[in-house]
C-alpha positions as a printed NumPy array, in Angstrom:
array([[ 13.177,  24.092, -20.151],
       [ 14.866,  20.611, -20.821],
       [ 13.577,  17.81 , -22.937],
       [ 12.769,  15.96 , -19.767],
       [  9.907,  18.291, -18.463],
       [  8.487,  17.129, -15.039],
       [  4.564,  17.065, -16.835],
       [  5.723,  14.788, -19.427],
       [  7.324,  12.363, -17.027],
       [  5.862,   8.673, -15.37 ],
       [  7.836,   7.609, -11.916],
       [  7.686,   3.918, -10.98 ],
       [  8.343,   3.317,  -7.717],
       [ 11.004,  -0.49 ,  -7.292],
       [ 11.955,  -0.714,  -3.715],
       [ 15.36 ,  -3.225,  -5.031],
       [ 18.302,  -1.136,  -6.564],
       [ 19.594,  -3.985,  -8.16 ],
       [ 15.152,  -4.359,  -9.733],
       [ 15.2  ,  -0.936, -10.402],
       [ 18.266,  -0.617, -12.699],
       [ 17.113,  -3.249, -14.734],
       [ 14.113,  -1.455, -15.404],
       [ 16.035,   1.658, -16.642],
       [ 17.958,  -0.61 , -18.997],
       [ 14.821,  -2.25 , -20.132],
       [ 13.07 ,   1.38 , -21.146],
       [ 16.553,   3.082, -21.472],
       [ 16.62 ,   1.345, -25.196],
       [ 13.785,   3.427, -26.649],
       [ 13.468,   6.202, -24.493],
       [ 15.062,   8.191, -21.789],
       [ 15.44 ,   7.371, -18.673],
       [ 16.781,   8.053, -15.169],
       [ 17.014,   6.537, -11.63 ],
       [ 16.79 ,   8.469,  -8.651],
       [ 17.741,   6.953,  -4.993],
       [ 16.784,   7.758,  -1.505],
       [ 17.787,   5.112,   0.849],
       [ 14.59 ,   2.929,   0.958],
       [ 13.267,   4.068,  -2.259],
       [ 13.997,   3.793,  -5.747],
       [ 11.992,   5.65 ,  -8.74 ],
       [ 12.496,   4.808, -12.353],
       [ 11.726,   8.165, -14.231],
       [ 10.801,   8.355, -17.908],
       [  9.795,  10.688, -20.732],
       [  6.327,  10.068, -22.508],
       [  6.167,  11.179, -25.895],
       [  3.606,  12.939, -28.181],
       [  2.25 ,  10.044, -29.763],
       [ -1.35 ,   9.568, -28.581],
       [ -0.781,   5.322, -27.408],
       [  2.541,   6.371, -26.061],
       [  1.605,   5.9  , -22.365],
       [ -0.434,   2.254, -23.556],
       [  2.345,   0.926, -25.243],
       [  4.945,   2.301, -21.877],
       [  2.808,   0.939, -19.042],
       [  2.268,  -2.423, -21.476],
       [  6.054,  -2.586, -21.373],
       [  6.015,  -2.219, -17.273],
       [  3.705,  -4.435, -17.272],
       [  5.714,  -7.33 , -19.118],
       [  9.079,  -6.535, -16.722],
       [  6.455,  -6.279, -13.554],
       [  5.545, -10.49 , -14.438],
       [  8.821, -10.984, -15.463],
       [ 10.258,  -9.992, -12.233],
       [  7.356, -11.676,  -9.87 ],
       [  6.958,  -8.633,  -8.75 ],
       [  2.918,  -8.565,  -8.853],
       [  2.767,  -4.768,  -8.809],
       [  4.598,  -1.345,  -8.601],
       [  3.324,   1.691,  -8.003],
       [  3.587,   4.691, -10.22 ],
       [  3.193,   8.391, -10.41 ],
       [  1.496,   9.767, -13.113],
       [ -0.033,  13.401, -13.424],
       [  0.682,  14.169,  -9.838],
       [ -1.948,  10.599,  -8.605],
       [ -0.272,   7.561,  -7.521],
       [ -1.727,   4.496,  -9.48 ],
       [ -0.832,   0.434,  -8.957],
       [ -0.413,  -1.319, -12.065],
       [ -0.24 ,  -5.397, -11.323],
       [  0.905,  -7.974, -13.454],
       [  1.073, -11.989, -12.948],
       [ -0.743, -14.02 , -11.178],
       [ -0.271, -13.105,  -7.1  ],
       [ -2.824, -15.121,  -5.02 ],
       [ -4.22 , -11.965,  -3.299],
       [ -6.643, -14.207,  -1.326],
       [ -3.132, -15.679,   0.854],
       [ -2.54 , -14.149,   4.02 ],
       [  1.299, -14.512,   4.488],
       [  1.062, -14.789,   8.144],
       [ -0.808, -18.232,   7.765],
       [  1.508, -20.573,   7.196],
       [  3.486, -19.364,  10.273],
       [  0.832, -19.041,  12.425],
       [ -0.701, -21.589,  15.172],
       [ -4.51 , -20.885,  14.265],
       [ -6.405, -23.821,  12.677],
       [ -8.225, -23.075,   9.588],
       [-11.473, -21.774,  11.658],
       [ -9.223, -19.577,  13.062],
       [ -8.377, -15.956,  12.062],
       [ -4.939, -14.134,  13.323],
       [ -6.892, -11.344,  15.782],
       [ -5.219,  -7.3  ,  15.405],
       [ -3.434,  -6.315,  18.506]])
């Protein structure tokens, strides 16, 4: 087996290529990395290591880039279960179809 064993791996899902690859970058200076793409879908792969905080100190390092970006959250795979992890401060309470819509504030857009 290779060093980069599918067990020992996080994927974080970016949907922007241009996002994504400055993600590897980020990790790819203390750890390996690699980018895999699929048309609508980008996944940042990494190796964790041995060391017992290894996995605290990665998804800290997510976490940072995730504000940095404005991104708010990306999903990753970890241990074959899909987890969010959020960072900055996204008003979750907005709906973004408010400020285009003709309802008044007693109002609520209805589902089709």
């Amino acid at each position: 087996m290779s060093d980069f064993e599918l067990f020992d791996q996080v994927h974080f899902e970016v949907t922007d290529f241009a996002t994504a690859v400055r993600l590897t970058r980020r990790l790819g200076h203390e750890r390996m990395v690699a980018l895999l793409q699929d048309q609508d879908l980008n996944v940042v792969t990494t190796e964790l290591r041995s060391g017992p905080t290894d996995l605290a100190v990665l998804l800290r390092q997510v976490e940072a880039w995730i504000e940095e970006e404005s991104l708010c959250a990306v999903r990753y795979l970890l241990d074959d279960r899909i987890y969010v992890l959020e960072a900055g401060g996204a008003d979750w309470t907005s709906h973004p179809w408010a400020e285009h819509s003709e309802t008044t504030p007693d109002e609520s857009p209805q589902a089709a």
